[in-house]
N, C-alpha and C positions, 0 to 999 in steps of 0.2 A: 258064879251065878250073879247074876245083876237083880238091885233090888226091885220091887215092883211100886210105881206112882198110878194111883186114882184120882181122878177128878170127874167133876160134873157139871152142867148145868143145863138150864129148861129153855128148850126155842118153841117157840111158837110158832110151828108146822109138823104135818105129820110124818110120820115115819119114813112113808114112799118118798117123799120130794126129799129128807133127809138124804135117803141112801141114796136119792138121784145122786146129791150133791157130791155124797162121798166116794163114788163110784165113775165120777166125771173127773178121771185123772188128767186129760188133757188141758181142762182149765183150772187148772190147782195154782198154776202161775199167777192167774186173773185174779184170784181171792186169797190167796195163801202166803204173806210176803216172802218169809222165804224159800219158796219153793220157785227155784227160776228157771226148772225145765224138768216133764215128765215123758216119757215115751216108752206107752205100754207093745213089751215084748212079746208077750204071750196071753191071747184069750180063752176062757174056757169056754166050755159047748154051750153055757147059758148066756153067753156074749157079752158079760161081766171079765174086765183082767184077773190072769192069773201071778202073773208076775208083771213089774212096772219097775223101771230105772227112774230114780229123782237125781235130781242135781239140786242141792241145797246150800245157799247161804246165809247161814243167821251172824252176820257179824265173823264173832271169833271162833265159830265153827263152821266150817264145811265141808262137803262132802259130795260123793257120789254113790249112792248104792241101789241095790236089786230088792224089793220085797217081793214076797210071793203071798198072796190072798184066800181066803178061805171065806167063802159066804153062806150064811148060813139060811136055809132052805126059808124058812119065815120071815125072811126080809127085815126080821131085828137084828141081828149084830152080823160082824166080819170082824176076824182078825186076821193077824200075818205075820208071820216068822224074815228075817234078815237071809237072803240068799248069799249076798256077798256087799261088801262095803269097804272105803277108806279106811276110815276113822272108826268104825264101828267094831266091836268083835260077835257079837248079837245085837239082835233087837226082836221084842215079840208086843206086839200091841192089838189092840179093840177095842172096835165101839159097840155099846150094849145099846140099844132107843128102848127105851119103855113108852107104852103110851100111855097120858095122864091127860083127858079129857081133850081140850081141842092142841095138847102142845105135847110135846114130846121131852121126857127126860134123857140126854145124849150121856153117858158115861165113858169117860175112856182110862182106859188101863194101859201102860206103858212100861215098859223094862230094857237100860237100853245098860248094853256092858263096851265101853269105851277099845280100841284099840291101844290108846293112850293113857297112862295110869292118870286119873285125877282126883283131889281130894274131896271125900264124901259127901261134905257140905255144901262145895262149891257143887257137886253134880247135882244133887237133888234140887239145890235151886235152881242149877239149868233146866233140868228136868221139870219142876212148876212153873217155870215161867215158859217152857216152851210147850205144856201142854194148856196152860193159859190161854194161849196166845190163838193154840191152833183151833179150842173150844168155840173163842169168842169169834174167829173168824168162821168157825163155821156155823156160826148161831146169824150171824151178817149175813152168808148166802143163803141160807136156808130161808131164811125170811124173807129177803129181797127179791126171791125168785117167784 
């Protein structure tokens, strides 16, 4: 069982133009450095992905894998379980939006279990710095747009 990482922080936009963002896996390239190729395999009936292949390089990790999506009905959070991966042996993540007057609080939770043994330390820091990285880029399009 892989451990679970939370983080957060507050964009100033609301919720809808959030989950535009995060539901716009075609340009995940455009805003998400390392994400250098998405191609959603499967849509659900609400025309949201249901499952999307990445191609990811962060440096000294990368990867190819399948998530498959779960949206939930009020348009505050989606998560998604790891269909199949490289490097990965799970992955389960979410984002919760709260709304907080004109801005929105993004939370995300993360659990990712390696294919490859690595030590605890070193992961969790991979782990904050890559949910760091992914908050603060999407706090950049969500406002920009």
């Amino acid at each position: 069982m892989a451990d679970e990482s939370t983080q957060s922080i507050v964009v100033d936009a609301p919720p809808a133009e959030i989950m535009a963002v995060i539901a716009d896996f075609p340009a995940y390239p455009e805003w998400a450095n390392a994400v250098k190729q998405t191609e959603v395999l499967e849509d659900g009936p609400d025309g949201r992905a249901n499952q999307v292949r990445f191609t990811l390089d962060a440096g000294p990790f990368k990867d190819v894998y399948t998530l498959a999506y779960d949206w939930a009905d009020d348009g505050l959070s989606v998560s998604w379980t790891l269909v199949k991966g490289q490097m990965q042996r799970s992955q389960n993540g979410r984002y919760l939006l709260t709304p907080d007057g004109d801005s929105t609080r993004v939370t995300y939770t993360l659990a990712v279990q390696l294919a490859v043994p690595m030590i605890g330390l070193f992961r969790r820091k991979a782990e904050k710095m890559i949910m760091d990285i992914a908050l603060k880029e999407l706090k950049r399009r969500a406002e920009g747009s």
